[in-house]
C-alpha positions in Angstrom: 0.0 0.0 0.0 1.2 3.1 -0.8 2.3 5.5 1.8 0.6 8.5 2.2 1.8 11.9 3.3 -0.9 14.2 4.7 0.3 18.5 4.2 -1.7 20.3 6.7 -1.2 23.9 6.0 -4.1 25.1 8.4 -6.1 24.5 12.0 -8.8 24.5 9.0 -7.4 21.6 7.4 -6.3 19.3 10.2 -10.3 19.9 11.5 -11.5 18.7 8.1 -8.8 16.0 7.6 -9.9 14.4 11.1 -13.3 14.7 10.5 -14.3 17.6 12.8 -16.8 21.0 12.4 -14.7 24.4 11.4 -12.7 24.9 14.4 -13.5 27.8 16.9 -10.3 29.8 16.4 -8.3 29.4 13.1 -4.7 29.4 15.0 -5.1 27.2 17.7 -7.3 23.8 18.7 -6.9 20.5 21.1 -7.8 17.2 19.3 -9.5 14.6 21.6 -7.4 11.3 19.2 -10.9 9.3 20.4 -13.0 11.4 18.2 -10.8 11.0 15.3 -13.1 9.9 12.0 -10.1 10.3 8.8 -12.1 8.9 6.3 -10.3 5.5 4.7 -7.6 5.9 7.0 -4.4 4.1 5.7 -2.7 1.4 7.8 0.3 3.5 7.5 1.6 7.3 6.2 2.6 10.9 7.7 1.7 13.9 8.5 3.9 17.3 8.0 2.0 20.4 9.6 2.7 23.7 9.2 2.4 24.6 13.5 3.3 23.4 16.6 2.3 20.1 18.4 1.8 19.0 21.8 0.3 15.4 22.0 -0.3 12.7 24.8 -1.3 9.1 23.4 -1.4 5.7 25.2 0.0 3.0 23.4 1.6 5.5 20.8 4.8 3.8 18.1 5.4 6.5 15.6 8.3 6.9 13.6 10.1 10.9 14.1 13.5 11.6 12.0 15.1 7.6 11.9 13.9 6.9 15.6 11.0 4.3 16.3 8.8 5.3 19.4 7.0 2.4 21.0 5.2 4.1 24.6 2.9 1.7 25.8 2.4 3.5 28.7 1.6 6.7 26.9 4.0 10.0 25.8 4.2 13.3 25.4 6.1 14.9 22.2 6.1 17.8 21.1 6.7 19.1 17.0 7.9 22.2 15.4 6.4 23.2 11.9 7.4 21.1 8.7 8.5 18.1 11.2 7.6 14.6 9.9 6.2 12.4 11.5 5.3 8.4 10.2 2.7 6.2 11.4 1.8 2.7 11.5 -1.5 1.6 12.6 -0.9 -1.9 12.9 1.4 -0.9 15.6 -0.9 0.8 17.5 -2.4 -1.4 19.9 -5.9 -0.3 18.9 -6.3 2.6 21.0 -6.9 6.0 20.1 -6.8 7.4 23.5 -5.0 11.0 24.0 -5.2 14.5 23.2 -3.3 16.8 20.8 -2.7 21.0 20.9 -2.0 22.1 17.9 -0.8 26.0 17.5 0.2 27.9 14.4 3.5 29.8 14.7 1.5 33.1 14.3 0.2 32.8 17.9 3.9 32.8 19.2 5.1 35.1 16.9 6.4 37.6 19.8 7.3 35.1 22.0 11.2 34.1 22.9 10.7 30.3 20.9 8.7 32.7 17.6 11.8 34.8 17.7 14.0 31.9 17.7 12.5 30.2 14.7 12.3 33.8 13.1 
């Protein structure tokens, strides 16, 4: 099958990609991974956004840079914009429990980490 590589340019777009109503603030939202509905979700592919990540998942094994994370007690990791990151469902152990913030750089811009990335 082949891999497929989801571009999400906007909070817009992640809401539509997972299957959500237009978010409530088009910089900033918090994904509850439960309510999750991608429509003929692939068993494996990756997502590159363009914003800031904070995500907790039980029984998470993603694939970031050439490192393999299996948590099967949960994690927490955080991306940058343009980061990859590669999933495999059939590593997953079935669950779809955790949360995700997602942020675009425009809501830090003035901040010490916006600067940084400036």
């Amino acid at each position: 099958m082949k891999n497929i590589v989801y571009k999400v340019q906007t909070i817009s777009e992640l809401h539509e990609i997972a299957g959500f109503d237009k978010p409530k603030h088009p910089l900033v939202t918090v994904i509850d991974y439960s309510k999750v509905a991608i429509k003929d979700t692939p068993e494996s592919g990756s997502f590159v956004c363009s914003f800031y990540t904070v995500n907790f998942k039980k029984h998470c094994s993603f694939l970031y840079g050439r490192q393999t994370f299996d948590h099967q007690e949960g994690t927490l990791h955080c991306t940058a914009p343009e980061q990859i990151i590669t999933f495999d469902r059939k590593k997953e152990a079935g669950s779809t429990e955790g949360w995700g913030l997602y942020f675009h750089p425009e809501l830090i811009r003035n901040t010490a980490l916006g600067k940084k990335n400036s």
